[in-house]
Z-matrix of the N, CA and C atoms (Angstrom, degrees):
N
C 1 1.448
C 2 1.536 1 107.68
N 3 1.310 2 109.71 1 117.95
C 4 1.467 3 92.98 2 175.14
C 5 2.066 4 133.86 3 -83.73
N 6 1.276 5 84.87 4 178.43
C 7 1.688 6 70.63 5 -174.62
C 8 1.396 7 141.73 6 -41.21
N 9 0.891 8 74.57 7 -53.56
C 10 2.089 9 87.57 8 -175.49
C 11 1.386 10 100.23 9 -50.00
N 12 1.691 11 112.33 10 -40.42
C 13 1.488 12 94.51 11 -155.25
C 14 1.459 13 86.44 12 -78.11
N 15 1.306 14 144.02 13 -16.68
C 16 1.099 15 127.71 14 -164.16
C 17 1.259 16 114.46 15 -77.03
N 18 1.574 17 105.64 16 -39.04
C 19 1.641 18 104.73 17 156.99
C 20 0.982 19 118.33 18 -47.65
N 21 1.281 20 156.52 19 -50.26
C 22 1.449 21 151.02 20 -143.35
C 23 1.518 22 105.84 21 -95.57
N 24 1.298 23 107.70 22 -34.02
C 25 1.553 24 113.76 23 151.68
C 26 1.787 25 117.21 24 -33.97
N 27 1.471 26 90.87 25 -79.17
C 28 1.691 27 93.04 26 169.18
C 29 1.415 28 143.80 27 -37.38
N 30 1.648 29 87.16 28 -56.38
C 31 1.428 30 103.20 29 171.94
C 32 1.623 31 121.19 30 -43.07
N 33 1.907 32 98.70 31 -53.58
C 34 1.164 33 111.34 32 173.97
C 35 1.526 34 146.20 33 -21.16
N 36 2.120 35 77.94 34 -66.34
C 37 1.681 36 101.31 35 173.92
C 38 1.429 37 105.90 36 -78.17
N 39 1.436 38 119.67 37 -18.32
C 40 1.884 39 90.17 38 -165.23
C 41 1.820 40 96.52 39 -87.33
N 42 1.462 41 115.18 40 -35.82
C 43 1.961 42 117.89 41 157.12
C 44 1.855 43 96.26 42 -15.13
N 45 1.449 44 103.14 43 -75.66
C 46 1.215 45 118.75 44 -150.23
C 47 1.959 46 107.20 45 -52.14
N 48 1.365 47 92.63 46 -55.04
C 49 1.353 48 111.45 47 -167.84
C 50 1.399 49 96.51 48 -46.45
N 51 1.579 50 119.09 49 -59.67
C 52 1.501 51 128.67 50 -148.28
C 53 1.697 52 87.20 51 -63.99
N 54 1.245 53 121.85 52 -35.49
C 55 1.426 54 117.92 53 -160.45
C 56 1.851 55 115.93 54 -72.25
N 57 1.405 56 89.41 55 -8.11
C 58 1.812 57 94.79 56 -160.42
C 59 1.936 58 94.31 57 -100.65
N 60 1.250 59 105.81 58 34.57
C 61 1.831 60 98.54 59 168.54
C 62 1.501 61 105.97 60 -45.31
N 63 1.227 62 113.29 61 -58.42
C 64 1.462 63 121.75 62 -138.53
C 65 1.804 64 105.23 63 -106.49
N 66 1.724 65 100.06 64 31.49
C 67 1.747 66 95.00 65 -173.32
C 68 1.954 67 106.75 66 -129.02
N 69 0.645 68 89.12 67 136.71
C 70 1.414 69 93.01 68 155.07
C 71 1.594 70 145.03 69 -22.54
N 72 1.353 71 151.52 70 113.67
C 73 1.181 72 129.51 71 -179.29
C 74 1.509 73 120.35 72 -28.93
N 75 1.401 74 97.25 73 -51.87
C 76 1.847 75 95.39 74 -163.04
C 77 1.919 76 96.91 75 -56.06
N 78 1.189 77 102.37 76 -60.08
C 79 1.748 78 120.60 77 173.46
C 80 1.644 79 123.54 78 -25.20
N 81 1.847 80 97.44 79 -38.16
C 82 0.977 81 109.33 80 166.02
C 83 2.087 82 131.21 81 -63.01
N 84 1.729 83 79.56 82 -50.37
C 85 1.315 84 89.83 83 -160.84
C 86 1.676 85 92.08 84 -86.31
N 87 1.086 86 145.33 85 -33.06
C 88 1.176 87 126.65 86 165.71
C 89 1.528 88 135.98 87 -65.11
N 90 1.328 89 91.71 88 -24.62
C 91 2.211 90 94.35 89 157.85
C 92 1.229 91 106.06 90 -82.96
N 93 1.420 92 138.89 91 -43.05
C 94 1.934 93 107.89 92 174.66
C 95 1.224 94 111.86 93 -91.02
N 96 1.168 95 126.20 94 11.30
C 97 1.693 96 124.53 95 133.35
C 98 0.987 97 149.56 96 -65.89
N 99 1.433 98 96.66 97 -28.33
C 100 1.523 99 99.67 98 -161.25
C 101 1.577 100 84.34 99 -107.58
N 102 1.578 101 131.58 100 -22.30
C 103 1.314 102 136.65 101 161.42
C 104 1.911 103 111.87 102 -36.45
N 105 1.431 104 102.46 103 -75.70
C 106 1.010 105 110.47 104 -161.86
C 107 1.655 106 115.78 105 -84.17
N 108 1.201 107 115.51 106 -0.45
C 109 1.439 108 123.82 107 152.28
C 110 1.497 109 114.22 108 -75.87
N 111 1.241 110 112.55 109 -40.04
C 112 1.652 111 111.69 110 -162.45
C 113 2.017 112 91.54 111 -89.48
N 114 1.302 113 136.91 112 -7.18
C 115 1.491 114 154.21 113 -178.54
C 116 1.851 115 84.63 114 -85.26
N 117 1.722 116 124.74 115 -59.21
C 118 1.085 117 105.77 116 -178.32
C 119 1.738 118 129.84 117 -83.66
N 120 1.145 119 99.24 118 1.11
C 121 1.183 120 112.30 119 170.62
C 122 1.511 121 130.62 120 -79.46
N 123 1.917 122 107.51 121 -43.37
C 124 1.504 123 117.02 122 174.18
C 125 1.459 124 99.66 123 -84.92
N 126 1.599 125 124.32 124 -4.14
C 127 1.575 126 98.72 125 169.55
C 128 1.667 127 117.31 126 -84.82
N 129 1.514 128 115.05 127 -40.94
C 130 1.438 129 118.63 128 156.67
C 131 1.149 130 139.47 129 -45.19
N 132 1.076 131 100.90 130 -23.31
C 133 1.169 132 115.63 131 165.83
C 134 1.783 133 138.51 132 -58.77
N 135 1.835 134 80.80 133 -28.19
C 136 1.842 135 117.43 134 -173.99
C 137 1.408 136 123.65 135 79.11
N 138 1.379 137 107.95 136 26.98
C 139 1.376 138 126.09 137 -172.08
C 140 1.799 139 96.64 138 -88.11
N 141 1.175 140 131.35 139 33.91
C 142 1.839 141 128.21 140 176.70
C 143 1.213 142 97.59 141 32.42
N 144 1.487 143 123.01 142 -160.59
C 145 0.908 144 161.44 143 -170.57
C 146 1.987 145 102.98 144 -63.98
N 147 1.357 146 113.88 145 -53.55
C 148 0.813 147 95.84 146 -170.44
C 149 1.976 148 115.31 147 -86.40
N 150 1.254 149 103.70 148 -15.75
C 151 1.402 150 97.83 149 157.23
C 152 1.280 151 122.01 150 -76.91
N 153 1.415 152 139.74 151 -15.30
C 154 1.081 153 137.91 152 161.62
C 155 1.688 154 122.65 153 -67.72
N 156 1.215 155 99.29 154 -23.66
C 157 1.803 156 106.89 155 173.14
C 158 1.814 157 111.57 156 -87.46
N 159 1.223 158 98.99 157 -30.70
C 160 1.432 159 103.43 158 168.00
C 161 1.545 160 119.39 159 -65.25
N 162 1.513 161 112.90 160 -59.50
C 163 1.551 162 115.31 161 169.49
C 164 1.428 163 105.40 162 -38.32
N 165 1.026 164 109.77 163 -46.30
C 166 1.877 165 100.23 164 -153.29
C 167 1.674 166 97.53 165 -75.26
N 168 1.619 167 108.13 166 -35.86
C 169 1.697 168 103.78 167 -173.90
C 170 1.463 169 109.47 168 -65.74
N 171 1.890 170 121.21 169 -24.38
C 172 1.472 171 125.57 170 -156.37
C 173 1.806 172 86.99 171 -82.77
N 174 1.627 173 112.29 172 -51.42
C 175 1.627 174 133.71 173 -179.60
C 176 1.613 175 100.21 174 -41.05
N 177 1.153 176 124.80 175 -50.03
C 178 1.591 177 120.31 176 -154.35
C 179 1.271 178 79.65 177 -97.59
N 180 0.903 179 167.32 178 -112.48
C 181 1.941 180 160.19 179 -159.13
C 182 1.510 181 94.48 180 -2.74
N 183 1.537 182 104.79 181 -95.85
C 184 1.708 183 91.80 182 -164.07
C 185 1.303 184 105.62 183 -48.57
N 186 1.330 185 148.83 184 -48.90
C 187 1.839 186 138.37 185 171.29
C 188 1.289 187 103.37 186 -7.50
N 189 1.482 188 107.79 187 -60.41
C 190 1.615 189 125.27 188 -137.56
C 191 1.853 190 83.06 189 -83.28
N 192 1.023 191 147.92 190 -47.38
C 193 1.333 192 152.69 191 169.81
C 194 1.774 193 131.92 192 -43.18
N 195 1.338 194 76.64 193 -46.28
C 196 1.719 195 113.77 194 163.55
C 197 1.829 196 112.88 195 -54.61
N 198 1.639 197 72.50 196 -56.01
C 199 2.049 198 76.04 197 -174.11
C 200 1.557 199 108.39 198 -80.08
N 201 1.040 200 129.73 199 -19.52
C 202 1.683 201 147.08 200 166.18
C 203 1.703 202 97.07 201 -53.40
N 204 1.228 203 103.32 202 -74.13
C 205 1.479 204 108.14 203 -162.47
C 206 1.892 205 104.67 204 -43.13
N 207 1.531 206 109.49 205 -36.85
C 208 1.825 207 111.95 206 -148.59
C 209 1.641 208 88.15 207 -105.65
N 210 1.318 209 121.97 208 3.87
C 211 1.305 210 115.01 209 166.45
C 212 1.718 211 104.99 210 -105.55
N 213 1.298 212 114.82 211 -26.61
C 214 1.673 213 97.28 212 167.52
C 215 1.920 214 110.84 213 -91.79
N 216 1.207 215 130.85 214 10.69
C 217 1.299 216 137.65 215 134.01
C 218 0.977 217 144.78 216 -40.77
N 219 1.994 218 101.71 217 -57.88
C 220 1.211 219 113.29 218 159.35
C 221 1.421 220 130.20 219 -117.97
């Protein structure tokens, strides 16, 4: 993997992390999941840089939905 993307990886999750004060575990772990899956997804995709910032913003939304849904479940 080369650098940059590995930066943007980082960058990604620590964005993400700092943003989740006020959430839940599940909330948690499904926005820098669903971030940094959907970051490896728009880069394979061959979307550069800017599809790779998109995946991760489209990835950490549904995450963040994900973890919503299984916390009013349980």
């Amino acid at each position: 993997m080369p650098k940059s993307v590995l930066a943007l990886f980082i960058l990604a999750a620590t964005v993400g992390i700092a943003g989740c004060a006020g959430q839940t575990q599940a909330e948690k772990v499904g926005t820098v999941g669903g971030a940094v899956a959907g970051g490896a997804i728009g880069h394979a995709a061959g979307g550069g840089t800017l599809g790779t910032l998109g995946g991760a913003a489209a990835g950490g939304y549904i995450g963040d939905k994900a973890g919503e849904a299984y916390d009013k479940k349980h």
